[in-house]
C-alpha positions as CSV (number, residue, x, y, z in Angstrom):
1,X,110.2,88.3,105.5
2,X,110.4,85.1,106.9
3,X,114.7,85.7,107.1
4,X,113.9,89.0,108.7
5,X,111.6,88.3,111.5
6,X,114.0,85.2,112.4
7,X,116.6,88.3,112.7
8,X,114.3,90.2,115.3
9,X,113.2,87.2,117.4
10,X,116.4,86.3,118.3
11,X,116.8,89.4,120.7
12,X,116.1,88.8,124.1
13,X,113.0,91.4,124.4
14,X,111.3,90.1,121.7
15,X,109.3,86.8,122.0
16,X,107.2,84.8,119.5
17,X,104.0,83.5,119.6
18,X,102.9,80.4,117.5
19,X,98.8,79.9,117.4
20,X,96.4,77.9,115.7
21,X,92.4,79.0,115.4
22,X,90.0,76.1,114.2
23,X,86.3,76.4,113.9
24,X,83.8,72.8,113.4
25,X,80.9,73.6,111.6
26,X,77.7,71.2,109.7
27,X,77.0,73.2,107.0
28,X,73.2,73.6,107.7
29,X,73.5,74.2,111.1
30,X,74.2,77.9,112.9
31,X,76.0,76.3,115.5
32,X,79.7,75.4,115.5
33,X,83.0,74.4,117.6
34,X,85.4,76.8,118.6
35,X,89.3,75.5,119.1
36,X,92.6,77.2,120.0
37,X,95.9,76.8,121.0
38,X,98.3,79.3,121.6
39,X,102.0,78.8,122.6
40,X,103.2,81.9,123.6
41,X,107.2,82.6,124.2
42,X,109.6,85.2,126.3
43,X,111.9,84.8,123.5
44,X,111.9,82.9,119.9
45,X,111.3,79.6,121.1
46,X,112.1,77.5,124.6
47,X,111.1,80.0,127.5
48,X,107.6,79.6,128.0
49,X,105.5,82.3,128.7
50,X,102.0,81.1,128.3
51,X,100.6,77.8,127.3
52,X,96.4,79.1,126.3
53,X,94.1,76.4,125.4
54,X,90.6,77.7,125.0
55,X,87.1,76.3,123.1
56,X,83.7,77.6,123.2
57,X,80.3,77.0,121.4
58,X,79.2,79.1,119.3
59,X,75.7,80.4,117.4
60,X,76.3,82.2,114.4
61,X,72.9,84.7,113.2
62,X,71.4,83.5,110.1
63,X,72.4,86.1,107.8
64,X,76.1,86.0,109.2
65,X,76.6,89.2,110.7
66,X,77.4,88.2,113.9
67,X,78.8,85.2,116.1
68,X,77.4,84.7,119.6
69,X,80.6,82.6,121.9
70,X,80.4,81.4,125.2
71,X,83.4,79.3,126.3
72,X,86.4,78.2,128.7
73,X,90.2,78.5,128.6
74,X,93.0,77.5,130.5
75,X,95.9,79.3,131.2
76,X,99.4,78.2,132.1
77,X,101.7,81.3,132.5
78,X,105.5,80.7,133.7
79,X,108.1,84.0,134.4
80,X,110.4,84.9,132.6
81,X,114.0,82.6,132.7
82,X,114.9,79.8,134.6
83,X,112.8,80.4,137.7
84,X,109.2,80.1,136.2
85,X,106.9,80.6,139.2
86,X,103.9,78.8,136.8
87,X,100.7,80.2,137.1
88,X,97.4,78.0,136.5
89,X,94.0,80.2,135.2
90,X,90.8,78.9,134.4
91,X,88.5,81.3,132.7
92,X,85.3,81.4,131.5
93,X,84.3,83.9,128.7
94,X,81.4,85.5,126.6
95,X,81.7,86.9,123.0
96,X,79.9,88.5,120.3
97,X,81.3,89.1,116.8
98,X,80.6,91.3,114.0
99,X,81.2,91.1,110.8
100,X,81.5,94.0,108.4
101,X,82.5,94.2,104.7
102,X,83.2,97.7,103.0
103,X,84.2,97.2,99.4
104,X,86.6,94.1,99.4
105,X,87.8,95.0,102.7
106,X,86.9,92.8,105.0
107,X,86.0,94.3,109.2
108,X,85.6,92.5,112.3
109,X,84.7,93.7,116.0
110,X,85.2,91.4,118.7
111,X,83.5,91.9,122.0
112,X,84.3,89.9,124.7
113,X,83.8,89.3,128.6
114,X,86.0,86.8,131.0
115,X,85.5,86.0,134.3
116,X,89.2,84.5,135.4
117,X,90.1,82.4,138.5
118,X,93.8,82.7,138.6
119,X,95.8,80.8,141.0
120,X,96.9,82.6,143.9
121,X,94.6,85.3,143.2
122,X,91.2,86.9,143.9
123,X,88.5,86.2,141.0
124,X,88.2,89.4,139.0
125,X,87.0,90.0,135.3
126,X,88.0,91.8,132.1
127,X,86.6,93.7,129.0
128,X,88.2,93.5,125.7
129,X,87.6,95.2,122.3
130,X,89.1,93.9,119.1
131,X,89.1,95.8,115.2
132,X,90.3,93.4,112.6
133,X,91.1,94.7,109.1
134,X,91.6,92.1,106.2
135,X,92.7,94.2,103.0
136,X,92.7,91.5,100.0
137,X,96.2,92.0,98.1
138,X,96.0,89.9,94.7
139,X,92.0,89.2,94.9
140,X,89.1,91.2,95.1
141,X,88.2,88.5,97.7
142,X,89.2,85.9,100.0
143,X,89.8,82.5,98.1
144,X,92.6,80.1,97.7
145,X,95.6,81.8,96.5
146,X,94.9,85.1,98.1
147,X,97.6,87.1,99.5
148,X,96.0,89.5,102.2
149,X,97.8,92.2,105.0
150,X,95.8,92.0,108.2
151,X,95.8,94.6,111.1
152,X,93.7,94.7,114.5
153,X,94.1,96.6,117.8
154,X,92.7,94.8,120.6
155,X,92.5,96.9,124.2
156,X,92.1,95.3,127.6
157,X,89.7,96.6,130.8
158,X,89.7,95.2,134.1
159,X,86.6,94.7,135.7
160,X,88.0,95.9,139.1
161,X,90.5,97.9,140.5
162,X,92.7,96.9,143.5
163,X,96.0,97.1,144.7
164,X,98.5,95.6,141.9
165,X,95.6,95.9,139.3
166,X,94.9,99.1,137.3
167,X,91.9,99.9,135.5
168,X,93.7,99.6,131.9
169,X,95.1,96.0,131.6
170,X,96.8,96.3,128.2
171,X,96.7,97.0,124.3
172,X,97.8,95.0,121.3
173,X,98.5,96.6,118.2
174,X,99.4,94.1,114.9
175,X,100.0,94.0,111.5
176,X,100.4,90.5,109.5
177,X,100.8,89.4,105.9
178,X,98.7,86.9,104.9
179,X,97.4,83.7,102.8
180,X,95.0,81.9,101.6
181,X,96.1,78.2,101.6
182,X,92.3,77.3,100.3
183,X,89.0,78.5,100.7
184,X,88.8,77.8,104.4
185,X,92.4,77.7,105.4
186,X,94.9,80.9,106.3
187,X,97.9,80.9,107.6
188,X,99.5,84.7,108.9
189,X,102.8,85.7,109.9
190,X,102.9,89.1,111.8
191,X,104.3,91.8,114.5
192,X,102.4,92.3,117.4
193,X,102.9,95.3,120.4
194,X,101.8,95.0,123.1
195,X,101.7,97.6,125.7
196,X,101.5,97.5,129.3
197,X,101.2,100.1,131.8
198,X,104.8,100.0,133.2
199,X,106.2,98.1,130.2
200,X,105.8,96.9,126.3
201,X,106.9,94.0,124.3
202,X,107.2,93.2,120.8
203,X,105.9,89.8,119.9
204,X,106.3,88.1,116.6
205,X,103.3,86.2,115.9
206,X,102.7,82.6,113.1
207,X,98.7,81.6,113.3
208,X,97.4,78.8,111.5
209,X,93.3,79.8,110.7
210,X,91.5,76.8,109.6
211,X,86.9,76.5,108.9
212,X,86.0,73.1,109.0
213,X,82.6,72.7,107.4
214,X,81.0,69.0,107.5
């Protein structure tokens, strides 16, 4: 797989995203830490198309059905080639999680609201909705040594409409093969498409997904 995917992200219209999710949590307490970095590429590596940095604190319900997130990223985005025209955003965002399990299948939906101050630009705001499905491959659950294929569809809303800025922003569509490094590690090597209104790209994506519990 790992041969194969090299293979695709070598074409020009394919770029490759390399991320890393990391949540701090004591183990009695509901609250935790939310970190991620995202290094997001026009091609397979070298032409930057985003550099996203984004935490938030988070306040998870008792009975762990859901995750309540508010938090802040920053946003470097550059153009395409040698001219990159870089783009600074701050945003601010809100988030509720859900988690779902139906048999060993694990099923996540992501709400989330951002508020975004882009450089150059009027303030405006977005919706998003994320699925996740984590299908356990060589387990019945989700410890160390599990192999896993993961899937989500995540679609994008603007907040307003205006000249330049339509009402549908974008979807993502992925699929992934997964593993379970230990108990509260993962890492995931996937496709992603995502689809703009004029325009879509493929993106190859490697995430690191690690649960620090103190």
């Amino acid at each position: 797989m790992l041969l194969s995917t090299s293979a695709i992200a070598q074409q020009s219209d394919v770029g490759a995203w390399y991320m890393f999710f990391g949540n701090l949590k004591k183990k009695e307490s509901q609250f935790s830490l939310h970190a991620e970095a995202q290094y997001r590429n026009h091609n397979f590596g070298g032409d930057l198309e985003q550099l996203l940095l984004r935490s938030g604190l988070q306040y998870t319900l008792k009975d762990n059905s859901a995750t309540l997130t508010v938090g802040y990223g920053y946003i470097l985005s550059q153009a395409e080639g040698e001219v990159n025209n870089s783009v600074a955003e701050n945003r601010i965002y809100q988030e509720a999680f859900l988690r779902q399990k139906v048999g060993g299948v694990q099923v996540f939906h992501r709400f989330r609201y951002e508020q975004r101050f882009i450089e150059g630009q009027d303030f405006r705001t977005r919706y998003r909705y994320n699925i996740f499905v984590n299908v356990p491959i060589n387990k019945k659950d989700f410890s160390q040594g599990t192999f896993y294929a993961a899937f989500y569809n995540e679609i994008f809303v603007n907040g307003q409409k205006r000249e330049g800025v339509e009402f549908f922003d974008r979807n993502r569509l992925y699929g992934a093969a997964g593993y379970k490094l230990s108990d509260n590690t993962a890492v995931q090597l996937g496709y992603m498409s995502q689809m703009l209104n004029h325009r879509s790209k493929p993106q190859l994506q490697l995430s690191l997904h690690h649960n620090l519990k103190l």
